[in-house]
C-alpha positions in Angstrom: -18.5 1.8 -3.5 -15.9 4.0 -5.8 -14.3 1.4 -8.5 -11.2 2.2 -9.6 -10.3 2.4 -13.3 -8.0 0.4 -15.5 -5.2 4.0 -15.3 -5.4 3.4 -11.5 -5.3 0.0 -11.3 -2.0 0.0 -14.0 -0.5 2.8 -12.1 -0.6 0.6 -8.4 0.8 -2.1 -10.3 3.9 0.0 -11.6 4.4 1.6 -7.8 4.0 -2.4 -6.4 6.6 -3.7 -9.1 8.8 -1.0 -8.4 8.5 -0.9 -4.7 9.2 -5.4 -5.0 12.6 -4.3 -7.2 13.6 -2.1 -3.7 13.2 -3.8 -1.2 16.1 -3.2 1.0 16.7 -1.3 4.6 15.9 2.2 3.2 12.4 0.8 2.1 10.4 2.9 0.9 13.4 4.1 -1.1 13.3 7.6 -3.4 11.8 6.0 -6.4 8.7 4.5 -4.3 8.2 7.3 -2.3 7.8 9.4 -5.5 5.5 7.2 -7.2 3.4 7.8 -3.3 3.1 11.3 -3.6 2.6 11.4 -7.7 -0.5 8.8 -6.8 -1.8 10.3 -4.1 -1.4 14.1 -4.9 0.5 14.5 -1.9 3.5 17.0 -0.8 5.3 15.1 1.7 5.6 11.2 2.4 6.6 9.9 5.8 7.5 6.8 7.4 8.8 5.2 10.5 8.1 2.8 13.4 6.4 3.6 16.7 7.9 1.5 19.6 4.6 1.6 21.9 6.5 -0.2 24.8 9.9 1.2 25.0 11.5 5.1 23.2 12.8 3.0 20.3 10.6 4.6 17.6 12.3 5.4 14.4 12.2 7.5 11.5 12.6 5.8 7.8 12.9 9.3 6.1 10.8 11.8 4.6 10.5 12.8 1.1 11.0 14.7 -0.7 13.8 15.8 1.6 14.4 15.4 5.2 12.6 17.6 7.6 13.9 18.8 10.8 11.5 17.7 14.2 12.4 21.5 15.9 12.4 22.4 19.5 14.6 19.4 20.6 11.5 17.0 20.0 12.4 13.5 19.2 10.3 11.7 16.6 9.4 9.2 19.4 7.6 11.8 21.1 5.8 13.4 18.5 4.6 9.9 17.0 3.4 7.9 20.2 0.7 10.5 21.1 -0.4 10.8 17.9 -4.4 10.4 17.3 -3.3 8.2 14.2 -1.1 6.2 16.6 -3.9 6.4 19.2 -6.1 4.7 16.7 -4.7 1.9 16.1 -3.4 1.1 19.2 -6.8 0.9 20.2 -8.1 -1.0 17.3 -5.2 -2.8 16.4 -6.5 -3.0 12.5 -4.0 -2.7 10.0 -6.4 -0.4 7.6 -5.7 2.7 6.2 -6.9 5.8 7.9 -7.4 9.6 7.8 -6.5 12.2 10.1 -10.4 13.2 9.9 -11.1 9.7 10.7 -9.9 9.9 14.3 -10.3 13.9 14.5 -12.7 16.6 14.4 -10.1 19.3 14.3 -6.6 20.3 13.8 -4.5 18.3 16.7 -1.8 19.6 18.6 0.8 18.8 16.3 -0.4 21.2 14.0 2.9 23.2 14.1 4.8 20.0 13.5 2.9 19.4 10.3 3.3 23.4 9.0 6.9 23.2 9.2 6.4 20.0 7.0 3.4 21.5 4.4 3.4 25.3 5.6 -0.1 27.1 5.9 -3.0 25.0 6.1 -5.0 22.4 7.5 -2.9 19.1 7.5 -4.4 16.2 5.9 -3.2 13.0 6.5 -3.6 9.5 5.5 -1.8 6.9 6.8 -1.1 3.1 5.4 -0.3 0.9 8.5 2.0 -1.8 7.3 2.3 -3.7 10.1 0.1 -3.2 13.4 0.9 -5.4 16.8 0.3 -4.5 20.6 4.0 -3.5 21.0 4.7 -1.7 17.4 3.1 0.2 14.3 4.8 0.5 11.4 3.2 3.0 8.5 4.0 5.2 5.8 2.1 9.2 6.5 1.5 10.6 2.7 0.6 14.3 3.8 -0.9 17.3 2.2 -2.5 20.5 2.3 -6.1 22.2 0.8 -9.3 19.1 0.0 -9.1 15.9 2.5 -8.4 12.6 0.9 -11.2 11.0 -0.7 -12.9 7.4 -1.2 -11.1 6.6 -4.5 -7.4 7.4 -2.1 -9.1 5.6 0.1 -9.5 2.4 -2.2 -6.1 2.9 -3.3 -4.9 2.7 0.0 -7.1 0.0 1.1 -5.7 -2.1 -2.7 -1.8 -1.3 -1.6 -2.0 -1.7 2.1 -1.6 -5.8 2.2 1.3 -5.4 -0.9 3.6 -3.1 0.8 3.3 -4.4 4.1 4.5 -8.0 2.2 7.4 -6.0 0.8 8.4 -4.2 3.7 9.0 -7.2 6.0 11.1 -8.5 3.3 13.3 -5.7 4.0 17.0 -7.0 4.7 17.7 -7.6 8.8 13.5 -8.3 8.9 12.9 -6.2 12.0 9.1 -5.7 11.4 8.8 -9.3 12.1 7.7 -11.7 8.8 5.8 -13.8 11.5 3.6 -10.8 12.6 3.5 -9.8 8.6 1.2 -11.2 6.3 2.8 -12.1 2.8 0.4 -12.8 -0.3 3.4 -12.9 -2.9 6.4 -14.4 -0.7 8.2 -17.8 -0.4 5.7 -18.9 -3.0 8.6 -20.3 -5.7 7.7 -24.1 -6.2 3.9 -23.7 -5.5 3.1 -22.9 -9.2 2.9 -26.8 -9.9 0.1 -26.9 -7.3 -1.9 -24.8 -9.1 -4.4 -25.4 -11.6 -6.3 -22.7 -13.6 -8.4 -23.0 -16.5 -8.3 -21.8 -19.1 -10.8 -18.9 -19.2 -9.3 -18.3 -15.5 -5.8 -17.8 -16.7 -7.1 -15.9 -19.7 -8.9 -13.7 -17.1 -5.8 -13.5 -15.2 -3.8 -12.2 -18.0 -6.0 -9.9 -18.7 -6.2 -8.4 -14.9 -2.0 -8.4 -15.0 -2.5 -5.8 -17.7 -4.6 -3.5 -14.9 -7.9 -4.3 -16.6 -11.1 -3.7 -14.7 -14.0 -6.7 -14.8 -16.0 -4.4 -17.3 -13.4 -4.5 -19.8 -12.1 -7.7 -19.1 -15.6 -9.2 -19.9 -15.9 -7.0 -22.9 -11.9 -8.6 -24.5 -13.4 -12.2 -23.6 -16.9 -11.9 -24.6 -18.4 -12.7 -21.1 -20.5 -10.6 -18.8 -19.0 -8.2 -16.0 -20.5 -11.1 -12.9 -19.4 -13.9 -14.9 -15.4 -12.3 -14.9 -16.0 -11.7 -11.0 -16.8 -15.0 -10.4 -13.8 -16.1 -12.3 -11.8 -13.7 -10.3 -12.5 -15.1 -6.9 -11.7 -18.4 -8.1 -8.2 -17.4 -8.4 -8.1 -15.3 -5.4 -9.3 -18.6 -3.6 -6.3 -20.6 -5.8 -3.6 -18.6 -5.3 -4.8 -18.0 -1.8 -5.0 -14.0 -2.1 -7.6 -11.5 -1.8 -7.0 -8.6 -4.0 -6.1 -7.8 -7.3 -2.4 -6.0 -7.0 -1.0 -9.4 -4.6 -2.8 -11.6 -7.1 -1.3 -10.2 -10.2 2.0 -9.6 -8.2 2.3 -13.6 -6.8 1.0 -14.7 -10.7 4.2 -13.5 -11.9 6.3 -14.8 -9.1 4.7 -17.9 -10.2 5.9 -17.3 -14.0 1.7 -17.6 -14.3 1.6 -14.6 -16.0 4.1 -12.4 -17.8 6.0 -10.2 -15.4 5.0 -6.4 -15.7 5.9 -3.9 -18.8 6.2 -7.0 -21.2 2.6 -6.2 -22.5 3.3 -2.1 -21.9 2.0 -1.7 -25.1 -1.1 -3.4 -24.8 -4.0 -0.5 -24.9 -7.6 -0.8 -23.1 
C-alpha cells in the first residue's frame, strides 16, 4: 500500500483547514478548488449534485472558470447517465473512483469533456461526498495525459470522509447532515470526556504537524508499530478513523493547537 509522506499529509491538512474556514453555499469556494487541482495535478475541478429520482441535478461551478454544457444539454442529462454516476448508484459506496475504474474506454461524453480539457483522453477521478438511493453529491477533479495513480488515490481515499463533513455543514444543509457522516462536528463540550495520555497526546501533536509514524517514532524515541498503536487509540477515543478528521476534531477540541501555529516546525 502507497504511504503518503509528511509534504502530503501537511498539504491535505492546509486544503482541510482552508476548506472548514469556507464553508458556505458556494462550497467548494475558489480558494478550495484551487488547492484541488494544485494537489491533484488537475486542469479542471467540478462539482454538483445528481438528483437520481427527479431532473433536479445541479451544478456547484467549475473551476477554474465556468464551462458552457453546448448543444442545449442540461447538466442533469449529461450527469445521470454518467458511468461514474452509474457506479455508484449501483454500489452505493461513498469511495473515490476513477473513470478507468468503471471504463475500458473513452465514454460517450468524450466531447463533453474536450470542450472542458481539449485533446486527449479524459481522466477522471471523482470524490463522492455524499452517496444515497435518491442523490450523489461529488466533486470531478479532471485532467488530460497519465491516469491518476495510487498515491491520488490515497489522497482521495484520506479527504473523502473530511469534505463530505464540511460540505453538509454548508448553510441551508441540503445534502442532508442525517445522511452525512461528521467526524469533526457538534463535538464542542466533548473534550472533557476525553482522556489521553500522555505519550498519546504527545503523538497527537506530533500527527497535527502532518508527521508520518516513521518520523513520529524517530521525535519520541519509540518504534514505527509502537506510534501505530498509539494512533488507533486515539482514533478509537476521539471516535474517528483517519488522520486529517482526527487532527481536524483535535483542534476543535482545543486538544491540539489549531493549524499554522507550529508552521515553522521542520521534519
Amino acid at each position: 500500500m502507497v504511504r503518503l509522506s509528511a509534504g502530503d499529509y501537511r498539504s491535505l491538512l492546509e486544503l482541510a483547514t482552508i476548506a472548514l474556514e469556507r464553508v458556505g453555499p458556494d462550497f467548494p469556494e475558489t480558494a478550495v478548488s484551487a488547492r484541488l487541482r494544485e494537489l491533484f495535478d488537475v486542469d479542471v475541478v467540478g462539482s454538483g449534485t445528481i438528483d437520481l429520482v427527479h431532473a433536479r441535478s445541479r451544478r456547484w461551478g467549475t473551476s477554474p472558470a465556468a464551462v458552457s454544457l453546448g448543444h442545449g444539454r442540461s447538466f442533469h442529462e449529461i450527469a445521470v447517465h454518467h458511468p461514474l454516476t452509474l457506479a455508484y448508484r449501483d454500489a452505493q459506496q461513498a469511495v473515490p473512483l476513477r473513470l478507468s475504474d468503471v471504463i475500458d474506454s473513452t465514454p460517450d461524453q468524450g466531447s463533453l469533456h474536450q470542450r472542458w480539457l481539449g485533446a486527449g483522453v479524459p481522466r477522471i477521478l471523482t470524490i463522492p461526498l455524499l452517496v444515497t438511493a435518491d442523490r450523489i453529491t461529488a466533486l470531478a477533479l479532471m485532467r488530460t495525459g497519465p491516469d491518476f495513480d495510487s498515491r491520488h488515490m490515497r489522497m482521495a481515499k484520506q479527504l473523502q470522509s473530511v469534505l463530505a463533513g464540511i460540505c453538509a455543514l454548508r448553510s441551508g444543509g441540503d445534502h442532508g447532515d442525517r445522511e452525512t457522516p461528521v467526524h469533526f462536528t457538534g463535538c464542542m463540550g466533548e473534550a472533557s470526556g476525553i482522556r489521553l495520555t500522555d505519550r498519546e497526546s504527545a503523538v497527537l501533536d506530533l500527527l497535527g504537524t502532518g508527521l508520518i509514524a516513521t518520523a513520529i517514532g524517530r521525535r519520541l524515541d519509540i518504534s514505527r508499530s509502537t506510534v501505530e498503536k498509539h494512533i488507533q487509540h486515539i482514533y478509537e477515543k476521539l471516535n474517528t478513523n483517519d488522520r486529517i478528521s482526527t487532527v481536524l476534531k483535535a483542534q476543535a477540541l482545543g486538544l491540539i493547537a489549531s493549524a499554522g501555529s507550529d508552521a515553522g516546525q521542520s521534519v
